[in-house]
N, C-alpha and C positions, 0 to 999 in steps of 0.2 A: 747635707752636712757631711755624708760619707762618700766618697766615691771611689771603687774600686776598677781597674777596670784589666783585663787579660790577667786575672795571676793566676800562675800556674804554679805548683807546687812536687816535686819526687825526691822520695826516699829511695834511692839507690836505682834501680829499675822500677820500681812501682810510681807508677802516677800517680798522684792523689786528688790535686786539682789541675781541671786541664782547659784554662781558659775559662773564667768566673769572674762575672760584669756585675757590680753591685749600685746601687745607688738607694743614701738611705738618707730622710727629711730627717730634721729637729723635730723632735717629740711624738715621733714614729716608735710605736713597740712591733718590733719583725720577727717573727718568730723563723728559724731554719730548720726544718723537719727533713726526716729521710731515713734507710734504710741504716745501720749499723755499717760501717767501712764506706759512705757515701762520701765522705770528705767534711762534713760539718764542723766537727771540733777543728780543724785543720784550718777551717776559713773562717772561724772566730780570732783563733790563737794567732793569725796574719793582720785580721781588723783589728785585733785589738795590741797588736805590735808586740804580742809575746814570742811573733814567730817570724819570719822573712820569706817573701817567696823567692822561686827562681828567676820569675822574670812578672811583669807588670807595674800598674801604678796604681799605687793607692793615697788620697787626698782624706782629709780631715780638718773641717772647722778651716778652708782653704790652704791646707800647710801639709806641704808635700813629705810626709813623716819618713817614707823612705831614702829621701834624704839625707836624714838628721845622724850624726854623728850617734856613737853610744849614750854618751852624757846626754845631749841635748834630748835622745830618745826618751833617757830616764827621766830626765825633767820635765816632760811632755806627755808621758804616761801616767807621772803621779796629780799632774794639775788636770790635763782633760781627758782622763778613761777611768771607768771603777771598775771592778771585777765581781761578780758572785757567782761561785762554782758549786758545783751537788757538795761537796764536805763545807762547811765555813771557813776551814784553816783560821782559828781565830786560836793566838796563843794561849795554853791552858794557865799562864802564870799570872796573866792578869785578867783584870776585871772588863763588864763590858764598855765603859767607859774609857780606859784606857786602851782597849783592842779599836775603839771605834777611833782614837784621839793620832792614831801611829801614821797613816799617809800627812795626816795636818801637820807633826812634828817633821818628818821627812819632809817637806813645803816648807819647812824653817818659820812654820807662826808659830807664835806666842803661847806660852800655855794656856793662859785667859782667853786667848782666841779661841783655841783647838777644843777648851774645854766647853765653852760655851756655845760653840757649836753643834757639840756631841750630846750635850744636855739638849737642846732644839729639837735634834733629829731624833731621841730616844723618846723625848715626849710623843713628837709625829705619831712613833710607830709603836704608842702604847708599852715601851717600856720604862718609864723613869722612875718604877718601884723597882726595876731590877740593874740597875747602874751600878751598883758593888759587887752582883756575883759575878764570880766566874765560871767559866764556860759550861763547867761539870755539874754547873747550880742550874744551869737556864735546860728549860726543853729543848727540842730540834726546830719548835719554829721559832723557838726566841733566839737561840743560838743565829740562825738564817735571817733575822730580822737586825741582830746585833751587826752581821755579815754587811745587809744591806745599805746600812748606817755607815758602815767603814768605808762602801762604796761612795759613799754622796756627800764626805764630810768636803772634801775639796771641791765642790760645785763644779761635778766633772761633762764635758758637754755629752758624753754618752757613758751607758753600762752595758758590759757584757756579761752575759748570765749564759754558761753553761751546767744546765741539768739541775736549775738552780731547786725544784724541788724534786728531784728524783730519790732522795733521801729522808722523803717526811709523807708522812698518812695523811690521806686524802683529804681530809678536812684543815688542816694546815697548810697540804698547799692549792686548797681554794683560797686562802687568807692570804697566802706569799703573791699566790696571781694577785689577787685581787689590791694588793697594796701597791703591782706595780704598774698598774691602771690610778690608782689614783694618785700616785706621783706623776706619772704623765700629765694627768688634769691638772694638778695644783701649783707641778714645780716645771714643767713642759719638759719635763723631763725622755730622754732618749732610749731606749733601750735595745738590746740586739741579743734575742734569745733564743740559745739552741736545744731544744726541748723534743721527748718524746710521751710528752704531754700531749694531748689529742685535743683537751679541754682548751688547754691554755693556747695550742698553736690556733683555733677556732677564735678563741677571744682577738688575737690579735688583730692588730689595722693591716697586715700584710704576712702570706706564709709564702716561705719560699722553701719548695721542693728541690731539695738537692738528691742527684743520681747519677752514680759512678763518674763523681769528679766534676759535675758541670749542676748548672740550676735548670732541673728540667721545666719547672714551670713558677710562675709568681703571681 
């Protein structure tokens, strides 16, 4: 579903990625582990088209992304990619309902749509007693549960998760892991996580060892 293939990536003189071959199935959880300064965030933030590299190609859901114009990028990111990062960034002014409901209205559906989706997904994940607080009301895994809702309300064909629980106590995020294992099962859902989680890189269907800019091993 993903294929990446030669991207290279540098910041002025620094190499970051220097030729990184990726190929990633539907309903694959990858985890990408490595040293601090290996390049991992660098080749998430490229797969998940928040970044461009210098040279390479990269394929998704067969559509050649780096292609696509700005616009068409944007509109291609909000339908098929989610995001869940170690913060939630989930805005403090509104509720979790409304934080989860925000890519669907940018998707230009309906409110009855967007809403009724967001109700679906909060049930899923065990929250739909907490759909009116806001952020500052919810814990850190309800907050990150709220996060991962916002990622999946537009039936996106992959998520990206960066350090998705590096911000929550160990028993929370065996919960965070653990929920996105069973969205794999239930909804075949994709995911592509860069973790220094030991647990959660072990859980995974595939860990890829990145090292100074390349995957040393998979």
């Amino acid at each position: 579903m993903i294929k990446a293939n030669n991207i290279q990536k540098a910041y002025g003189d620094l190499a970051v990625l220097k030729g990184v071959d990726v190929a990633i199935e539907k309903a694959e959880v990858v985890a990408i582990v490595g040293e601090s300064g290996a390049g991992k965030s660098t080749l998430l933030h490229i797969l998940g088209t928040l970044d461009t590299p210098d040279s390479g190609d990269l394929y998704i859901n067969d559509r050649d992304v780096l292609a696509l114009n700005s616009k068409q990028l944007a509109k291609f990111r909000n339908q098929e990619i989610g995001f869940v990062f170690q913060f939630h960034h989930l805005l403090p002014e509104f509720n979790a309902i409304e934080n989860i409901c925000i890519p669907a209205f940018i998707a230009k559906k309906s409110q009855k749509e967007a809403v009724k989706e967001a109700e679906r997904l909060l049930e899923m994940l065990g929250l739909s007693q907490r759909k009116h607080h806001k952020p500052n009301e919810l814990s850190g895994g309800e907050q990150q549960r709220v996060a991962v809702a916002r990622a999946l309300i537009n039936k996106p064909a992959v998520i990206f998760a960066d350090e998705p629980s590096g911000n929550l106590d160990s028993k929370t995020s065996e919960e965070l892991h653990s929920l996105f294992f069973t969205l794999r099962d239930e909804m075949q859902q994709t995911f592509v996580i860069v973790t220094h989680n030991n647990e959660l890189a072990e859980l995974a269907d595939r860990k890829l060892v990145m090292q100074d800019g390349q995957i040393s091993s998979c």
